[in-house]
N, CA and C atoms as a LAMMPS dump frame, in Angstrom:
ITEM: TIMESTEP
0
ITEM: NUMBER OF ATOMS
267
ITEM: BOX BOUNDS ff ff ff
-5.0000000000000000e+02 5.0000000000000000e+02
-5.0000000000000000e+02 5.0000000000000000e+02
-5.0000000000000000e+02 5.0000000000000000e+02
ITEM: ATOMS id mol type element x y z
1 1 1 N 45.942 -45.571 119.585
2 1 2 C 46.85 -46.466 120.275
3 1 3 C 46.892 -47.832 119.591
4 2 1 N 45.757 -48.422 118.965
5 2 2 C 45.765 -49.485 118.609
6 2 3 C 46.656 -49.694 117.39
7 3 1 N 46.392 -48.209 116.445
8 3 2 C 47.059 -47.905 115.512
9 3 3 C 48.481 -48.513 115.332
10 4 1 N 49.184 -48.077 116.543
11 4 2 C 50.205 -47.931 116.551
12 4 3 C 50.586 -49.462 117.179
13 5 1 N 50.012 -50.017 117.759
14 5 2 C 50.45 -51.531 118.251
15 5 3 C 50.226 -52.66 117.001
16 6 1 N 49.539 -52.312 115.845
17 6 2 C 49.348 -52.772 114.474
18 6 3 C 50.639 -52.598 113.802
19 7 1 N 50.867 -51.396 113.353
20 7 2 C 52.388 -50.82 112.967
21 7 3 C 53.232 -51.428 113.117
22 8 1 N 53.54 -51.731 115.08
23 8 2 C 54.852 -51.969 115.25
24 8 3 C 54.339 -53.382 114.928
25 9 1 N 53.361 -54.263 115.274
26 9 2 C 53.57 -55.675 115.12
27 9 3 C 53.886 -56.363 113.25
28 10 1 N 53.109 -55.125 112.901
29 10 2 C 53.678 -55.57 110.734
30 10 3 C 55.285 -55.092 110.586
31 11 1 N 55.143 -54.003 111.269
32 11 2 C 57.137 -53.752 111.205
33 11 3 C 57.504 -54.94 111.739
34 12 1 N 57.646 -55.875 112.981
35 12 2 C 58.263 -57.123 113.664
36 12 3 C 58.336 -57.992 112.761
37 13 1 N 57.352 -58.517 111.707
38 13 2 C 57.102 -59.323 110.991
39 13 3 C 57.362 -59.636 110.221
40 14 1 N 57.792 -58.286 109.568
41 14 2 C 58.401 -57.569 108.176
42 14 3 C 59.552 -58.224 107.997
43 15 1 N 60.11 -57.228 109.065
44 15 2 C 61.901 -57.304 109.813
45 15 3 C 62.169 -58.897 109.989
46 16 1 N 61.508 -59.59 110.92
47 16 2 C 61.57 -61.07 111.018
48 16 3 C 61.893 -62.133 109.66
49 17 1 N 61.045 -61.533 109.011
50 17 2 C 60.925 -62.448 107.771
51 17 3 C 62.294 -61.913 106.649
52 18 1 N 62.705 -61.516 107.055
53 18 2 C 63.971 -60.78 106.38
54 18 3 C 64.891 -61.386 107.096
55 19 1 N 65.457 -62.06 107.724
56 19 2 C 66.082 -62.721 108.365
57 19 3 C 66.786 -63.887 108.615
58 20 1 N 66.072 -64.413 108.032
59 20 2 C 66.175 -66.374 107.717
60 20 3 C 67.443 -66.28 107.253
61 21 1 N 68.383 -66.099 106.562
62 21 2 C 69.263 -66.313 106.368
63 21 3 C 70.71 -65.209 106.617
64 22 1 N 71.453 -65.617 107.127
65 22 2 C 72.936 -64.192 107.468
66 22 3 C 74.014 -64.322 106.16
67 23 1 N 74.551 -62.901 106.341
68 23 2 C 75.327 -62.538 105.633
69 23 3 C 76.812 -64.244 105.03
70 24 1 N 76.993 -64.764 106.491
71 24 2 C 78.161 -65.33 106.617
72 24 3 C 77.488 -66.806 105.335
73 25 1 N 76.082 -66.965 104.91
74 25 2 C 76.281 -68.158 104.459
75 25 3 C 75.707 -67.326 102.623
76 26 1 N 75.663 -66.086 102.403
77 26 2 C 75.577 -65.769 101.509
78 26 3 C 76.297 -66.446 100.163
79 27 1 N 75.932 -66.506 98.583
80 27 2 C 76.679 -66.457 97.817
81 27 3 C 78.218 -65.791 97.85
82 28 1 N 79.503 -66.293 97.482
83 28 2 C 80.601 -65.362 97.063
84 28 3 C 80.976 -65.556 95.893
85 29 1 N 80.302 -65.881 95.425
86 29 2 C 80.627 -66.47 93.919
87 29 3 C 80.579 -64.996 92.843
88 30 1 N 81.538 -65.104 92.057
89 30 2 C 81.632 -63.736 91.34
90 30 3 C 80.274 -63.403 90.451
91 31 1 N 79.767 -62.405 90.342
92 31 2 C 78.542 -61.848 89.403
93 31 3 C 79.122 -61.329 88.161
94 32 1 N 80.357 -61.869 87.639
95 32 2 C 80.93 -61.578 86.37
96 32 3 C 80.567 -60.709 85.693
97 33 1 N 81.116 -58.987 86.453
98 33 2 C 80.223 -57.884 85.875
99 33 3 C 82.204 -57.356 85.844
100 34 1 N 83.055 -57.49 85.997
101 34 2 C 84.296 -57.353 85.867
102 34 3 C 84.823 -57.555 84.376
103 35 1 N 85.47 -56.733 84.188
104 35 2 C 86.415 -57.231 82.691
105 35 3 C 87.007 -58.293 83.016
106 36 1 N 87.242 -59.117 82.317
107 36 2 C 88.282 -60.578 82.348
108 36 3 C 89.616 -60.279 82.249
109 37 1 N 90.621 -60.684 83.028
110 37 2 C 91.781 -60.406 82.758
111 37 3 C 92.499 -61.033 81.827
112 38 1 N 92.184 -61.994 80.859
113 38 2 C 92.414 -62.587 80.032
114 38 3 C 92.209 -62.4 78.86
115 39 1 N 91.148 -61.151 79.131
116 39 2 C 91.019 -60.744 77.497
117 39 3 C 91.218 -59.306 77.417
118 40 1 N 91.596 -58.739 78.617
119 40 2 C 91.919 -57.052 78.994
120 40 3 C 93.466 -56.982 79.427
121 41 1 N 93.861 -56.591 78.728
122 41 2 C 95.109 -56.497 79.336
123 41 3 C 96.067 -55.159 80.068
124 42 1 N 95.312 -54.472 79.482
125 42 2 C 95.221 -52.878 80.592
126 42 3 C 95.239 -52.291 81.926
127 43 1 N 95.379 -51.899 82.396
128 43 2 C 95.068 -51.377 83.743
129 43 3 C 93.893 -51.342 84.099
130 44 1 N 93.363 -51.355 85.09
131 44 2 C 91.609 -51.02 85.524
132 44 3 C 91.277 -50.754 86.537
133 45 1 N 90.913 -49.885 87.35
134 45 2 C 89.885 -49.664 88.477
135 45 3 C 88.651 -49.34 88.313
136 46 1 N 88.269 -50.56 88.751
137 46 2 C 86.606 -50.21 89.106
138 46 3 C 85.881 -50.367 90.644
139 47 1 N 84.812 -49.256 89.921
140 47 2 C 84.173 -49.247 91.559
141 47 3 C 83.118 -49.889 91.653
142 48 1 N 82.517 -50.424 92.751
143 48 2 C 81.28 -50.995 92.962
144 48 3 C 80.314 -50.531 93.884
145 49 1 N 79.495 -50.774 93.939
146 49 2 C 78.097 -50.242 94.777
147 49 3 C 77.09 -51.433 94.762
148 50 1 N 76.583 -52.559 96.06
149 50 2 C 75.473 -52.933 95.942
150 50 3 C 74.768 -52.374 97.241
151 51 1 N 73.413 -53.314 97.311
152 51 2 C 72.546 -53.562 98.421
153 51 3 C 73.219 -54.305 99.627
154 52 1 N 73.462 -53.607 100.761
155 52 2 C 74.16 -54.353 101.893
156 52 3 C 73.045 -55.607 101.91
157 53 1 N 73.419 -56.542 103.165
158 53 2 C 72.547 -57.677 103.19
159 53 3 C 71.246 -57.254 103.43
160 54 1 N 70.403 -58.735 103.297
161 54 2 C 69.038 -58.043 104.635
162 54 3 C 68.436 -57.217 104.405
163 55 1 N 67.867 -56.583 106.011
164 55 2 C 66.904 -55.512 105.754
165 55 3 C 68.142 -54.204 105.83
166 56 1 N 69.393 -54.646 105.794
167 56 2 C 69.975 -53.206 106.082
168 56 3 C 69.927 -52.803 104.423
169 57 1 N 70.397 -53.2 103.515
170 57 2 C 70.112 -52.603 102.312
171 57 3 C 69.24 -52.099 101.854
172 58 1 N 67.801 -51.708 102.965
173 58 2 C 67.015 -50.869 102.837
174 58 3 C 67.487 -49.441 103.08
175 59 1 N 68.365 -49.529 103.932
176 59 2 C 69.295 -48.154 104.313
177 59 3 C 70.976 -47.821 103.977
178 60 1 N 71.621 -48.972 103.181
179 60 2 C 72.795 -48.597 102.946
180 60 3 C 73.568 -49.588 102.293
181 61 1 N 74.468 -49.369 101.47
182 61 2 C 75.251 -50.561 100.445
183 61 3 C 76.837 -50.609 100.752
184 62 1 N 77.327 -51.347 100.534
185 62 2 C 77.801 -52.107 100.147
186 62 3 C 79.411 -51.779 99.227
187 63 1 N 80.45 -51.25 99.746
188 63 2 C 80.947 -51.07 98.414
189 63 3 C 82.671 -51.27 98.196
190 64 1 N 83.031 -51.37 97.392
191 64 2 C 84.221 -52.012 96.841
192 64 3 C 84.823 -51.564 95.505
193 65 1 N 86.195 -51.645 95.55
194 65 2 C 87.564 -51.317 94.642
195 65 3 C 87.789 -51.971 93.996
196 66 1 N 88.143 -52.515 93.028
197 66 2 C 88.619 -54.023 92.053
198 66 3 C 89.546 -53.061 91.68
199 67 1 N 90.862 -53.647 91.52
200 67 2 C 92.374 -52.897 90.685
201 67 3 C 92.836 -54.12 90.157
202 68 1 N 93.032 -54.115 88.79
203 68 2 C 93.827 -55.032 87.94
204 68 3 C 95.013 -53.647 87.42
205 69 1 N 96.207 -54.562 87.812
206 69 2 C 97.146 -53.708 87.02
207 69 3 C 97.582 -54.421 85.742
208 70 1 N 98.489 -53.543 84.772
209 70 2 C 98.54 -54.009 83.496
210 70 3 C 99.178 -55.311 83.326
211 71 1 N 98.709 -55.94 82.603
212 71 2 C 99.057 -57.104 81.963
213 71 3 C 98.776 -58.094 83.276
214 72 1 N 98.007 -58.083 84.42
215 72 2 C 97.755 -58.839 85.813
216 72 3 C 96.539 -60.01 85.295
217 73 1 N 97.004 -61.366 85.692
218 73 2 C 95.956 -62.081 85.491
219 73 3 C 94.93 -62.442 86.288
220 74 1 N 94.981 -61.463 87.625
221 74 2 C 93.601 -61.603 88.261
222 74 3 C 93.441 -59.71 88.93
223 75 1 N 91.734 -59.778 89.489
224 75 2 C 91.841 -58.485 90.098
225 75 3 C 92.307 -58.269 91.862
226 76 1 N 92.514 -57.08 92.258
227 76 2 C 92.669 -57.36 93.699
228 76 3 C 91.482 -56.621 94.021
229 77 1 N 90.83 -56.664 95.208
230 77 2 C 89.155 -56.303 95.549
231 77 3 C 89.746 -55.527 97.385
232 78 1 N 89.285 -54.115 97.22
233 78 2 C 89.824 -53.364 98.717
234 78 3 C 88.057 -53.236 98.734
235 79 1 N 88.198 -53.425 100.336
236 79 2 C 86.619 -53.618 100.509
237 79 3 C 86.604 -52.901 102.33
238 80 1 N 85.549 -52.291 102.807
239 80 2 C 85.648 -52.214 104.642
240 80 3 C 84.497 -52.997 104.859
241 81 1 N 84.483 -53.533 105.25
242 81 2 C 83.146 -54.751 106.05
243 81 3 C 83.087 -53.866 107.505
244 82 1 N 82.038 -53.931 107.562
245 82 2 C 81.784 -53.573 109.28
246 82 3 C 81.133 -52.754 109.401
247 83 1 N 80.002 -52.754 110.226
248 83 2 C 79.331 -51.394 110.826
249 83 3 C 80.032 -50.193 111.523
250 84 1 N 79.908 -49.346 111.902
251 84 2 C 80.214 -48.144 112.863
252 84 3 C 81.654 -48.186 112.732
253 85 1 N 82.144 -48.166 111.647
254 85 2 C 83.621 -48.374 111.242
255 85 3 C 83.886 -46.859 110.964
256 86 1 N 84.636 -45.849 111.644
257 86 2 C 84.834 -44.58 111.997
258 86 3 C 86.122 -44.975 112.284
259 87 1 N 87.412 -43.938 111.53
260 87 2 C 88.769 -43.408 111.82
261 87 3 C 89.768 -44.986 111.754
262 88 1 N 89.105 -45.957 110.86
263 88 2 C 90.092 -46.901 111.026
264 88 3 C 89.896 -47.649 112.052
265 89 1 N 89.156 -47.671 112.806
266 89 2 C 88.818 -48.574 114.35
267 89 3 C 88.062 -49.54 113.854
């Protein structure tokens, strides 16, 4: 029993300390892992995959579309934000 009241109190702690900061004041600043549209002049889709925020990116990421069409001087980014996001709701 004690076992287990140890556990959950290092899990609380864990979890807690993972926390200090939310998604909403994160970096948005680009990680310039994109072709430049200035020096690509092609078509492009790319896909992305990171670490969701937090402790949820222990369990799930993150992910996103970039489409530059030809000769376009910037990309457009299709993205779903949201948890329990099922059928478009």
């Amino acid at each position: 029993m004690k076992f287990k009241i140890i556990i959950t109190l290092i899990t609380i702690v864990i979890l807690a300390g993972c926390s200090n900061s939310d998604w909403r004041t994160a970096s948005r600043e680009s990680a310039g892992i994109a072709v430049d549209p200035a020096e690509f002049s092609n078509a492009v889709i790319e896909f992305y995959a990171a670490d969701a925020f937090s402790w949820r990116g222990w369990f799930a990421v993150h992910t996103w579309i970039a489409v530059k069409p030809k000769n376009a001087e910037e990309h457009t980014v299709y993205e779903v934000v949201g948890w329990r996001v099922r059928r478009g709701q």
